[in-house]
DRENVEXFI-722639 format. One line per 10 residues: number of its first residue (from 0); for each residue x, y, z of C-alpha. Coordinates in steps of 0.2 Angstrom, whole numbers. Example, Ala and Ser with C-alpha at 12.3 -4.5 7.8 and 13.67 -1.06 7.14 Angstrom:
BEGIN
0	62,-22,39; 68,-5,36
% end
This chain:
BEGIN
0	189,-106,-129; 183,-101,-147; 184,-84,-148; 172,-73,-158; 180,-58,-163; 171,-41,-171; 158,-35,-165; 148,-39,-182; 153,-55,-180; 147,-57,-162
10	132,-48,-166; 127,-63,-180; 131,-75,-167; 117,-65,-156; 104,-60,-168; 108,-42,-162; 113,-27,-173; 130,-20,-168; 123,-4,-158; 112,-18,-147
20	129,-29,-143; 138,-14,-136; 121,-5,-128; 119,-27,-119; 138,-24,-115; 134,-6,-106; 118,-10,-97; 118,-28,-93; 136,-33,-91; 137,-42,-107
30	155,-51,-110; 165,-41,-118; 183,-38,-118; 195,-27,-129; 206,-37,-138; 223,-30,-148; 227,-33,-167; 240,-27,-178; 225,-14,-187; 221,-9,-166
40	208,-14,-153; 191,-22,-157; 180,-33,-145; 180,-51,-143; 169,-65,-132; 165,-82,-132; 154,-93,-132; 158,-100,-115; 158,-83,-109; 140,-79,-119
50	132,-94,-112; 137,-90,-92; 131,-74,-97; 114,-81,-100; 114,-93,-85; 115,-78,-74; 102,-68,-81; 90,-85,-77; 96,-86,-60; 96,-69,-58
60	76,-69,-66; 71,-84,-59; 55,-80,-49; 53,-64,-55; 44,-58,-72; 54,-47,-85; 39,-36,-89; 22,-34,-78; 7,-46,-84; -6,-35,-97
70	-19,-25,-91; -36,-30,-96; -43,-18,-110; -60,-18,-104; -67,-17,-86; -75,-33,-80; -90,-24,-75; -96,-8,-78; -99,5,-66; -102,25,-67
80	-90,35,-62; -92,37,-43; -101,20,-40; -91,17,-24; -101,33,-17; -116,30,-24; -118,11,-19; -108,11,-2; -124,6,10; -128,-8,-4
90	-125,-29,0; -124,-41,-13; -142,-47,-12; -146,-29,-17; -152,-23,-1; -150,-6,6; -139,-2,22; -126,-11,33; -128,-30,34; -135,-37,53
100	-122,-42,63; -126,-58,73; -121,-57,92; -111,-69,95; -114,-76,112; -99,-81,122; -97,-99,128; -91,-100,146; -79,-114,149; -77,-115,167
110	-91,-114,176; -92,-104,191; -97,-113,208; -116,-109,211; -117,-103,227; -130,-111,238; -147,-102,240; -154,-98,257; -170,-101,263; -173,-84,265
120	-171,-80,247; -180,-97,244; -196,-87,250; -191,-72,243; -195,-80,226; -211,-80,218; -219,-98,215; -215,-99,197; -197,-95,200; -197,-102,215
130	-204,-120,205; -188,-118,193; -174,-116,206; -182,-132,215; -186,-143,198; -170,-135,188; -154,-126,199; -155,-138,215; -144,-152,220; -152,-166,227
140	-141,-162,242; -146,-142,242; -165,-150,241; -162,-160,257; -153,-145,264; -166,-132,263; -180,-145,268; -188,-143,250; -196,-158,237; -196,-156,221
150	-211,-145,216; -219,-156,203; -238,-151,208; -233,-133,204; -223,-132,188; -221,-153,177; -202,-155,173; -200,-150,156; -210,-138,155; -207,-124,145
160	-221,-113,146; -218,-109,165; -238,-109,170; -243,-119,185; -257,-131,177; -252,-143,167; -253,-138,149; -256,-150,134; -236,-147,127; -230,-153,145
170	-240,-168,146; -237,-173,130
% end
């Protein structure tokens, strides 16, 4: 273990100035110890005591920066003073006020049971809705039920217009 004694010599080996050895030795635990000689005390290190020193303020840094980043010098865009106020209700494509909100509409995933219709509220219905719950909602087996064919003189299957005669997007 070569030992480096004096503190003027220690601080040539650092590049430091005397005053910054001691100040690293006060602050930041750097390795220092007394050492006696026939003039008195004085400081003495090593450099394998120097260079463990260093490893542990890596490990101790690693992942962290020793001073924050620089902060830019010039805004990346200008705005007045009280731009958050003044352009609050504004969107991107430089329209004014909130931006539509789209309803989403929910999915359903289970189906609930349709429960069978009556003939009563067969009746009930008039003929165009009555046309759509025969053409669209029945079963086959509902059909048969209720005594009903399918309505295909009232409203064509398809059809998306919902009017009794035959239009020329239903025939076509």
């Amino acid at each position: 273990m070569a030992q480096i004694k004096t503190l003027r010599k220690i601080a040539e080996r650092m590049g430091w100035s005397p005053a910054k050895v001691l100040r690293w030795h006060k602050l930041d635990d750097f390795p220092l110890y007394p050492d006696w000689t026939k003039r008195g005390p004085i400081w003495a290190t090593s450099d394998e005591l120097i260079l463990l020193w260093e490893q542990n303020k890596v490990r101790m840094n690693q992942g962290a920066r020793l001073r924050p980043p620089p902060r830019p010098r010039h805004k990346s865009t200008y705005h007045p003073y009280n731009w958050r106020l003044r352009y609050k209700n504004e969107t991107p494509s430089r329209t004014i006020g909130p931006a539509p909100v789209e309803e989403k509409r929910h999915q359903m995933i289970h189906e609930e049971p349709v429960k069978p219709m009556t003939r009563e509220e067969l009746d009930n219905l008039g003929p165009v809705e009555r046309a759509w719950v025969i053409n669209h909602e029945l079963t086959p087996a509902q059909r048969e039920e209720l005594g009903v064919k399918l309505a295909e003189n009232v409203i064509p299957e398809g059809c998306t217009c919902g009017t009794e005669t035959p239009c020329s997007v239903c025939q076509g």
